[in-house]
C-alpha positions in Angstrom: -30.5 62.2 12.5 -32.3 64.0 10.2 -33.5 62.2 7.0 -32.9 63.9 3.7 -35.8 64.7 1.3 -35.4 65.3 -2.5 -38.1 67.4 -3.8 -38.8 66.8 -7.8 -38.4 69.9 -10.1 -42.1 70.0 -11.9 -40.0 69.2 -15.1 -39.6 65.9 -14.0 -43.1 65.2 -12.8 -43.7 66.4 -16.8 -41.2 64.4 -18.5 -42.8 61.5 -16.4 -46.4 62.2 -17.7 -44.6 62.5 -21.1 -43.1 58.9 -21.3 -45.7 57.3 -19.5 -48.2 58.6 -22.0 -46.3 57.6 -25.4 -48.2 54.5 -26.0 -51.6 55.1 -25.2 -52.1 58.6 -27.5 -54.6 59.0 -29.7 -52.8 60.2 -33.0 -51.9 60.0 -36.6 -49.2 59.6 -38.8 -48.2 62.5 -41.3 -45.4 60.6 -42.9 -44.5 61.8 -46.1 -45.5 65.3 -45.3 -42.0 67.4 -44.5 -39.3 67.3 -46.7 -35.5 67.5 -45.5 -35.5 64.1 -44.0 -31.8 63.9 -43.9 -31.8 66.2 -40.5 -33.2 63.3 -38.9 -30.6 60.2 -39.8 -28.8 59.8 -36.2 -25.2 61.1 -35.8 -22.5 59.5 -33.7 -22.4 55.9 -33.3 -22.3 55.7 -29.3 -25.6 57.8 -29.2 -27.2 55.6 -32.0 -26.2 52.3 -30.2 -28.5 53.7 -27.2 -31.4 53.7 -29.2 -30.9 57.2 -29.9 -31.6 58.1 -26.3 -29.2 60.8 -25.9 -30.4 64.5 -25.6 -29.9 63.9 -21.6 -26.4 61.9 -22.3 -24.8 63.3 -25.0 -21.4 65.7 -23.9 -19.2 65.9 -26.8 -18.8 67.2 -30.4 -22.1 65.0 -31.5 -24.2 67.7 -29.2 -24.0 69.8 -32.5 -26.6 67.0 -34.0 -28.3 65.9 -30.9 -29.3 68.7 -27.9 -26.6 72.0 -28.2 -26.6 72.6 -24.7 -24.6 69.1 -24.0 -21.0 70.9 -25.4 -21.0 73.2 -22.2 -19.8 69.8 -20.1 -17.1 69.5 -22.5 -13.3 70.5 -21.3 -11.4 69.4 -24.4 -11.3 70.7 -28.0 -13.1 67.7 -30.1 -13.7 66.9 -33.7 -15.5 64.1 -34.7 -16.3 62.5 -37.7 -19.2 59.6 -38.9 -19.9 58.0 -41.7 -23.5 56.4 -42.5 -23.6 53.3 -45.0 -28.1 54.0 -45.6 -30.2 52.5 -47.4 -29.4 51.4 -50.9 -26.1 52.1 -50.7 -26.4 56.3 -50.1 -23.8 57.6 -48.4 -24.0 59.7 -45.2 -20.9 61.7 -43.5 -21.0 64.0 -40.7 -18.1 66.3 -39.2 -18.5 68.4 -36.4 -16.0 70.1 -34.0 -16.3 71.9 -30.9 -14.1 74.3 -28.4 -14.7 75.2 -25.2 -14.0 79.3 -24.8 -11.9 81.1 -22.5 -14.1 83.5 -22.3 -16.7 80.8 -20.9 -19.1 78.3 -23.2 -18.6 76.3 -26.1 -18.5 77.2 -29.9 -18.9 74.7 -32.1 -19.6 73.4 -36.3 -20.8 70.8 -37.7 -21.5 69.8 -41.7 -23.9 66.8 -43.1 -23.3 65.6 -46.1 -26.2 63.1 -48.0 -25.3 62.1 -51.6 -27.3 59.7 -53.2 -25.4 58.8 -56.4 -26.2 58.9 -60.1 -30.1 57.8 -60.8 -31.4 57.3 -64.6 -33.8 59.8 -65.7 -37.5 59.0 -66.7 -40.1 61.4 -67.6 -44.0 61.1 -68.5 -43.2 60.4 -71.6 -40.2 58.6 -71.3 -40.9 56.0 -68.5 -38.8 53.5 -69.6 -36.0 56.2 -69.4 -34.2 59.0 -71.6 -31.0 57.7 -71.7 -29.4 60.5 -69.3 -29.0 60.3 -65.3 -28.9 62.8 -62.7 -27.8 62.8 -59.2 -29.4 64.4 -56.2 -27.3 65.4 -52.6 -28.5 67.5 -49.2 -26.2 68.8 -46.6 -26.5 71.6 -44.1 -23.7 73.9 -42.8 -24.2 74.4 -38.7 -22.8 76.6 -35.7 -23.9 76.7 -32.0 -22.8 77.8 -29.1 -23.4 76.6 -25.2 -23.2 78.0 -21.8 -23.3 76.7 -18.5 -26.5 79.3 -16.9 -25.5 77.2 -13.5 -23.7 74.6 -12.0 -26.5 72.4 -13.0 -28.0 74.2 -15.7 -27.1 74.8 -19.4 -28.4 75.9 -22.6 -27.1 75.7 -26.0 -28.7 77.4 -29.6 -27.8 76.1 -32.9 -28.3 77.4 -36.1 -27.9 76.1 -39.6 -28.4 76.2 -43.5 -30.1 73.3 -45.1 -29.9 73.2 -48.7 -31.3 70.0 -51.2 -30.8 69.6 -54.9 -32.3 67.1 -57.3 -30.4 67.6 -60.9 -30.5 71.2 -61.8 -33.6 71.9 -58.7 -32.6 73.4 -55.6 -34.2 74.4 -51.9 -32.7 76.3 -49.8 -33.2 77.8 -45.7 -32.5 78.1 -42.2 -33.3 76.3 -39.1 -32.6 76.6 -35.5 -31.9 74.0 -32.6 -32.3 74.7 -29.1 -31.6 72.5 -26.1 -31.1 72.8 -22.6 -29.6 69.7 -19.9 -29.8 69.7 -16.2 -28.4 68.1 -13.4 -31.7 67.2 -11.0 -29.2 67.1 -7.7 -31.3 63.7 -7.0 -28.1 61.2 -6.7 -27.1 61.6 -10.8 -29.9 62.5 -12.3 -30.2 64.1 -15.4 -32.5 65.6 -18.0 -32.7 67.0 -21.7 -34.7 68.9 -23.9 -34.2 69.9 -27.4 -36.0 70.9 -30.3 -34.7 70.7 -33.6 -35.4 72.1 -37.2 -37.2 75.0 -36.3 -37.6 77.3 -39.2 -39.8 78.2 -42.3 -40.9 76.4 -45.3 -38.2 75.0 -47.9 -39.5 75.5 -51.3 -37.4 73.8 -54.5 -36.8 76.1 -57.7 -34.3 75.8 -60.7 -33.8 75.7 -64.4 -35.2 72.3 -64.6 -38.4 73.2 -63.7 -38.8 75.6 -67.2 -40.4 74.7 -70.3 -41.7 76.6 -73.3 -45.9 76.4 -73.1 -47.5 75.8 -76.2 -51.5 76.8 -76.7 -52.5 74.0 -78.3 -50.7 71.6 -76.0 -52.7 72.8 -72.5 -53.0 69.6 -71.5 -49.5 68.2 -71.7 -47.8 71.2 -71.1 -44.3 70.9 -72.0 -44.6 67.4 -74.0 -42.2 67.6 -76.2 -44.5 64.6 -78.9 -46.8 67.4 -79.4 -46.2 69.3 -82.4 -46.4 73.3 -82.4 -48.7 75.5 -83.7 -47.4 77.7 -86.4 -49.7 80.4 -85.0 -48.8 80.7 -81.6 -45.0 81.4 -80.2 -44.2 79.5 -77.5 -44.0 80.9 -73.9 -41.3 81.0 -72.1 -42.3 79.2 -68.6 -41.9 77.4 -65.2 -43.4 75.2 -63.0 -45.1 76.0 -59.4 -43.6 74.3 -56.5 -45.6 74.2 -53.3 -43.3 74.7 -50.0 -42.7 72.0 -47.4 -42.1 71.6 -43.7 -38.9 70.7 -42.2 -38.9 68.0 -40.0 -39.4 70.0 -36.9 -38.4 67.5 -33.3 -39.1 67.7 -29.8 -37.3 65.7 -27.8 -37.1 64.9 -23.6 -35.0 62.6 -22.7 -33.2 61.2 -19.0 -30.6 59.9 -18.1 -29.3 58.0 -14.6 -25.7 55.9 -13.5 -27.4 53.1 -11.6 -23.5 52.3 -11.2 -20.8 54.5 -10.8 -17.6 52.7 -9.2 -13.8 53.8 -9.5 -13.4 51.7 -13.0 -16.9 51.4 -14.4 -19.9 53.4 -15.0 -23.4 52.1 -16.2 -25.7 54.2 -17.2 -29.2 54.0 -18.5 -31.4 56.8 -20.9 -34.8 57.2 -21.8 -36.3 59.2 -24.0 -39.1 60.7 -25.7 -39.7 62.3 -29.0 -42.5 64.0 -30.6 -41.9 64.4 -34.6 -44.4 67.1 -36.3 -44.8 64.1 -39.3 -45.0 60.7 -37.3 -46.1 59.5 -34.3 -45.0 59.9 -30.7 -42.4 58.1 -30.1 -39.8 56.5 -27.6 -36.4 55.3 -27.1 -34.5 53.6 -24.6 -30.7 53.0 -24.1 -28.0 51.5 -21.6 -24.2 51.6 -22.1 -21.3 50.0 -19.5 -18.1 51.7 -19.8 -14.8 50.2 -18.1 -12.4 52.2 -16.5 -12.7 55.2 -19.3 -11.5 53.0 -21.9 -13.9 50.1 -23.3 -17.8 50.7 -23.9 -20.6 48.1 -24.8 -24.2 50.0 -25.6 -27.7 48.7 -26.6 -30.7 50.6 -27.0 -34.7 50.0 -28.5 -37.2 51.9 -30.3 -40.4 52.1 -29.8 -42.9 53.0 -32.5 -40.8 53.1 -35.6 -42.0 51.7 -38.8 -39.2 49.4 -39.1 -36.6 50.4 -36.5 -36.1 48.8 -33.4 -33.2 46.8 -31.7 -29.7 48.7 -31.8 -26.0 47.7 -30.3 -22.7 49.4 -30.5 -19.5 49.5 -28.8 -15.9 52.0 -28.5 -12.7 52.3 -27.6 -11.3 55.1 -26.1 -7.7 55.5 -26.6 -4.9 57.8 -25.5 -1.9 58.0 -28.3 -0.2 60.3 -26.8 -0.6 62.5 -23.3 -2.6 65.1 -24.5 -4.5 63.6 -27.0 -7.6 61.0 -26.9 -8.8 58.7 -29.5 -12.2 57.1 -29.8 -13.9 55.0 -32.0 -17.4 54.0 -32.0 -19.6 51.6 -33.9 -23.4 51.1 -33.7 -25.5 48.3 -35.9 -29.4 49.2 -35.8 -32.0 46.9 -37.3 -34.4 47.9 -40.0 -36.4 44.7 -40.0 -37.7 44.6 -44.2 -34.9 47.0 -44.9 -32.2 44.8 -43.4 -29.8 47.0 -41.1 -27.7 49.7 -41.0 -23.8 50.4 -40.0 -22.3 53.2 -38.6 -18.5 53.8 -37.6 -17.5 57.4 -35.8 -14.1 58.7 -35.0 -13.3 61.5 -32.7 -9.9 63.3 -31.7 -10.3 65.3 -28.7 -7.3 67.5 -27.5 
């Protein structure tokens, strides 16, 4: 009997080289340096309970936020919903929905939504504060679309308006995503790739960045202590703004069922991602699901400032024939910062 030989697609061999070479690179944190940091808050509580290791996993709604190309595996009309309790109490929700085609592939949409609640205003002048508050939000507006190229090979492209406002102060762009899974044919083996926030400079303008400039007040321009000068008109005008980066993502995950019996399924995802204003950095996940209906999931991160251990679990439900319920929940720990809750629905029909 001839013995059967499985010959490794050079992506692997890469993605290898990748994760093995996370920890020992030579590098340098930008943090602080992109704006837009919203796009990066993890969606979907069953990917974020794996540590975030999911562009290789992830086959539902949530592939909106996480690699495109997973909603070609997806035979059933989903919408999905999280909500995000961050840190110091801001508020984080996330809907996204996604059909497959009868024309072939999957469209989908997704919407973010980061509000951060009333603040009190202080200004140069006024440190100890001026009495009035202000509020600042982000969200960003999303379609994609996927498409099996193969029976083991599918791509998916994602586009999406970001906008941020601070009071009266806006930014404004696009991005793209692009992602692509495939199916090794070595046992179950699969792989990801996505990049995320791809797209030009964000720069913030508004009416609160106007003030009338006074001659004899160069140095404090705008200060309203200053008194005029009865010579001079003041000028009507606005402060520069430099632009910023968005928080452009490369990610290359895996993914394997080291168990796959009639009832149970337990998988296990690594992955690697490469932020353009942090370090290298690497995440690993496991979940066990019974018979299509229970899940328990734990991941780790590797090389976060404060992130690290997560856990999560789901039901998945069926309230009537044609419809499916699930419910997800993931706890992550953010060591000084104390930890972080999320809850996701989805109704797939």
């Amino acid at each position: 009997m001839k013995k059967r030989r499985y010959k490794i697609p050079a992506i692997a061999l890469c993605l290898l080289l990748a994760v093995s070479c996370v920890s020992y690179a030579s590098e340098f944190s930008r943090v602080g340096s992109v704006g837009a940091q919203f796009l990066k808050i993890g969606m979907g509580a069953r990917y974020v309970g794996l540590g975030e290791a999911s562009t290789a996993v992830v086959n539902d709604a949530y592939s909106m936020f996480w690699n495109p190309a997973g909603m070609a595996q997806m035979g059933e009309t989903e919408f999905a919903f999280t909500n995000v309790s961050w840190i110091e109490d801001v508020q984080l929700n996330y809907v996204s929905f996604a059909k497959p085609m009868g024309f072939g592939g999957t469209f989908g949409l997704s919407m973010t939504i980061l509000d951060v609640g009333d603040m009190e205003e202080t200004t140069v002048w006024q440190p100890n504060g001026t009495g009035n508050t202000f509020n600042a939000s982000s969200f960003a507006l999303a379609a994609g679309y996927a498409h099996n190229l193969t029976d083991r090979f599918a791509v998916g492209l994602k586009i999406k308006y970001v906008s941020e406002r601070i009071s009266e102060v806006n930014s404004r762009g696009f991005a793209f995503d692009f992602g692509t899974q495939y199916e090794t044919g070595i046992r179950n083996l699969r792989m990801g790739l996505n990049i995320s926030n791809l797209g030009p400079e964000l720069k913030f303008s508004g009416p609160d960045l106007n003030f009338q400039y006074h001659r004899d007040d160069s140095d404090n321009p705008g200060d309203p202590v200053n008194s005029d000068n009865s010579n001079y008109d003041p000028v009507n005008a606005s402060y520069a703004t430099e632009g910023y980066d968005l928080p452009l993502i490369f990610r290359l995950g895996v993914a394997y069922d080291f168990m796959r019996a009639e009832n149970s399924v337990w998988t296990v995802a690594a992955e690697a991602k490469h932020p353009n204003d942090n370090v290298q950095q690497l995440s690993f996940g496991t979940e066990y699901s019974w018979n299509q209906t229970v899940a328990l999931r734990a991941g780790y991160k590797f090389r976060y400032e404060e992130e690290g251990l997560t856990l999560g679990g789901g039901v998945n439900l069926s309230p009537t024939p044609s419809t499916g319920l699930v419910i997800d929940y993931a706890w992550s720990d953010f060591g000084r910062l104390q930890s972080v809750h999320r809850f996701s629905f989805g109704i797939r029909f």
